[in-house]
N, C-alpha and C positions, 0 to 999 in steps of 0.2 A: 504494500500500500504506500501511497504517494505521500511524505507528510506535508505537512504546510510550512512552507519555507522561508528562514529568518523574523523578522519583525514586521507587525504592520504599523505603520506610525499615521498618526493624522493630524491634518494640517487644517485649520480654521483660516484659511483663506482665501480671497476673491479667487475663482476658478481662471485659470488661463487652459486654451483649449491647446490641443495635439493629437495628432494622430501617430496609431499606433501598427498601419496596417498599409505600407509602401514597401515598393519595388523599384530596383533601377535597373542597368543594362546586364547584371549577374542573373538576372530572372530570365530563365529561358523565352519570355512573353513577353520583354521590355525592350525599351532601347535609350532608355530615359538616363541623363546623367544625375550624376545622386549632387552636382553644383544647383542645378536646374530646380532640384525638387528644392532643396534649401530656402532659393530665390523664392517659389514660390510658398515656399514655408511661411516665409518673413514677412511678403506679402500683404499677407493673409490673416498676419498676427497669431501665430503660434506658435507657441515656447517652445516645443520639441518633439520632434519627430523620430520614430524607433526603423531603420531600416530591415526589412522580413523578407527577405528572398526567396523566395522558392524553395525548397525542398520535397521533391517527391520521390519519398523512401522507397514505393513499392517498382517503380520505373526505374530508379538508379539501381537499385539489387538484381534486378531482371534482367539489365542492360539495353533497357528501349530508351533511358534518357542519361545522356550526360550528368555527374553532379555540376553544381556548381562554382563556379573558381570561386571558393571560400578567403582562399591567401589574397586575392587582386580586391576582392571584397575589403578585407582587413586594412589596403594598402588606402583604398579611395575613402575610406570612413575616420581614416588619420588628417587624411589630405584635410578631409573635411571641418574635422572638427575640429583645426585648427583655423582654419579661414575662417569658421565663421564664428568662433569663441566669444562667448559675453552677449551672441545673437540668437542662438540657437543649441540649444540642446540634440545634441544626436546618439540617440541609443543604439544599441547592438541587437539586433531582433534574428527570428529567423522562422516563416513557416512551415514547418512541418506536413506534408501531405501524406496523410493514411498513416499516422504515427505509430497503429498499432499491426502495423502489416511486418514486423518482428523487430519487437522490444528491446533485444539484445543492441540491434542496429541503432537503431534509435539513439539507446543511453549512450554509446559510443561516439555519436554524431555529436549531439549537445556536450558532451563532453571534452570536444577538441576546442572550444573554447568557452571564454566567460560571456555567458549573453546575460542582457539584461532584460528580455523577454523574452520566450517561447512560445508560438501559437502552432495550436495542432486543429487540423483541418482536413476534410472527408472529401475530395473532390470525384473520387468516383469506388464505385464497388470492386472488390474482389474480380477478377479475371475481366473487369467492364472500362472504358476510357473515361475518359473527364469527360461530364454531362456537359461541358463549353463545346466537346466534340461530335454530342451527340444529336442525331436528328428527330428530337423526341416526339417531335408533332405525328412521326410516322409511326408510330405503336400504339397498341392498345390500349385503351385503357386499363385493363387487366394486367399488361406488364408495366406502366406504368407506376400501377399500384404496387406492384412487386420492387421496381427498384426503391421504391419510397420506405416502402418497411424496409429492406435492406439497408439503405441508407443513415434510419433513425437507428437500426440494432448497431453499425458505425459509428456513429455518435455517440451513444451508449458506451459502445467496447472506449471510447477515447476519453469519453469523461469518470470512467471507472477505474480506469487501469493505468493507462498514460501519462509521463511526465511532466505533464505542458502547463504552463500560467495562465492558458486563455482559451476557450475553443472558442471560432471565428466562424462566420455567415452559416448562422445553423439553417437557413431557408437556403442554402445555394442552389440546388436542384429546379427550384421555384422559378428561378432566373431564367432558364433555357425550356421552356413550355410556355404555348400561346396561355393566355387569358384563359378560354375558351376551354383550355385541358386542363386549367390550375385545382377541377374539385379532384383529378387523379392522385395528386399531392397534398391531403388535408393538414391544415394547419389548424391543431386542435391544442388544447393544454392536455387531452389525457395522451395523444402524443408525444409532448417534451414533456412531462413530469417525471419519469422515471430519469433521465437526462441530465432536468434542472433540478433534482434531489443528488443525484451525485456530483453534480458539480459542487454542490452545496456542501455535502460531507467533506469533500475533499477540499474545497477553499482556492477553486480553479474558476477564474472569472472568465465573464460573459461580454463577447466581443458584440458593439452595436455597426455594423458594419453599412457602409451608407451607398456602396455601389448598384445596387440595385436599384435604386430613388434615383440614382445619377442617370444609370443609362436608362430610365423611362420603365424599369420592368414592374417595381413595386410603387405603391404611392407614397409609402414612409419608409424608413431604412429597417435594417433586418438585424433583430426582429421586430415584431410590431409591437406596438401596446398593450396588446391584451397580453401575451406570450411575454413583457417586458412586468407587467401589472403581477402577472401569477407567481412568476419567478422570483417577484419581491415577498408577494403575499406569504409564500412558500420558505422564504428565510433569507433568499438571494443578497449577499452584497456586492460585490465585484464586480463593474461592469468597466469595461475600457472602450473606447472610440477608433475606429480604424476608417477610413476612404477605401483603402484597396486599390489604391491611385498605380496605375501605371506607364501613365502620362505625366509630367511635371502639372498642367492647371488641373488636376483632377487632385492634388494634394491639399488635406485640406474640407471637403466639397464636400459638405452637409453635416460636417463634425456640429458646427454649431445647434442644429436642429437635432441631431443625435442626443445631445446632453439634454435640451429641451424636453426632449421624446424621456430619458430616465428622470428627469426631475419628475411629470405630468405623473408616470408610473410609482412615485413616492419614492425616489430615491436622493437622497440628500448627499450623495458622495459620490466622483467617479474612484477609479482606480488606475494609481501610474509606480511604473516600475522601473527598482533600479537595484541590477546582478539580480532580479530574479526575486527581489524583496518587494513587498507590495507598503505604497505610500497612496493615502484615502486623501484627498483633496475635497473640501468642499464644493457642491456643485454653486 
């Protein structure tokens, strides 16, 4: 079992926003430079931004995907956070995909350095591609359903077992189906309750993730308020802010309504991290 790691301290003060949920050109999906994201960091007015690269454990062990140049990662986050000192905060992040597709890997991975966050995240099933790859409008409804329980028993295994600080866009699946197919993927609370109860035991926060309101798929970020409301009602504290930005203007991009969106749900604190310790800011 996962314990809960170092101290959490809290801070009684005016909330300054950050995202915790960026990519640059180390992400197999990016081309963004991590100067660029900064700019628009600053922009934008926020304190600090955690860089999360990619990681998809079950394609690096398989050998369908490259890892990541971690060490050119290490080199560009020095660059950084020396240019832009006293302006911005830049954390050590790193996404984790399918984190619990073998454990041993995992702690290994996280282990090669000091991150200051880790986020673990489900992008696609067992022997199946990332649902970004898939052409879901062309199936059943029937298998649709099927990947969807699949998907939540994923979550589940990740918030039960898994080493991570954060699970992130628990709607992602949501994203890549018309309107029109969304009742095949119900978004219920007796759905995420077995989920947002483990996360709970275990003291692993809940990422409000805003890409899906960016690119027109949801109407508010992920997850919603009701799903935000339960997981309070339930005991929930932890919630972090992430874009998901992998574009430099997409840095940044609805954090502000995100925090909005946990205050509305009775939350009076986000959560930010640092080596992996959780720090409770007032909202």
């Amino acid at each position: 079992m996962y314990p809960l790691r170092g101290k959490t301290v809290v801070y009684l003060l005016l909330m300054k926003l950050f995202d915790y949920h960026i990519h640059n050109e180390i992400s197999f999906d990016s081309e963004a430079k991590l100067t660029e994201h900064c700019e628009s960091a600053c922009q934008k007015g926020l304190s600090e931004i955690a860089l999360t690269n990619h990681y998809e454990l079950d394609m690096v062990l398989l050998g369908t995907a490259e890892a990541p140049d971690l060490a050119r990662e290490e080199a560009l986050l020095a660059e950084a956070k020396e240019q832009y000192q006293g302006k911005l905060t830049l954390l050590r992040g790193i996404e984790v995909g399918q984190p619990t597709y073998d454990q041993e890997a995992f702690r290994k991975l996280i282990a090669q350095r000091d991150y200051d966050v880790v986020l673990g995240s489900q992008h696609n099933g067992k022997g199946n591609i990332d649902f970004y790859f898939m052409d879901c409008n062309s199936f059943s409804d029937g298998y649709l359903k099927e990947l969807w329980d699949a998907y939540l028993e994923d979550l589940l295994s990740i918030a039960e077992t898994a080493e991570v600080d954060v699970l992130t866009h628990i709607l992602y699946p949501v994203r890549y189906v018309e309107k029109s197919r969304q009742h095949c993927f119900p978004v219920t609370r007796e759905a995420f309750e077995p989920i947002f109860r483990a996360l709970i035991r275990r003291g692993i926060a809940l990422e409000i993730n805003t890409a899906a309101v960016r690119k027109g798929v949801l109407a508010t970020p992920d997850p919603c308020l009701d799903l935000l409301t339960f997981y309070r009602e339930l005991g929930g504290e932890y919630l972090t802010l992430g874009s998901d930005a992998h574009f430099s203007p997409d840095v940044g991009a609805h954090v502000k309504e995100a925090a909005a969106l946990a205050e509305q749900a009775g939350f009076r604190y986000l959560t930010r991290f640092r080596q992996r310790n959780k720090i409770m800011e007032a909202i």
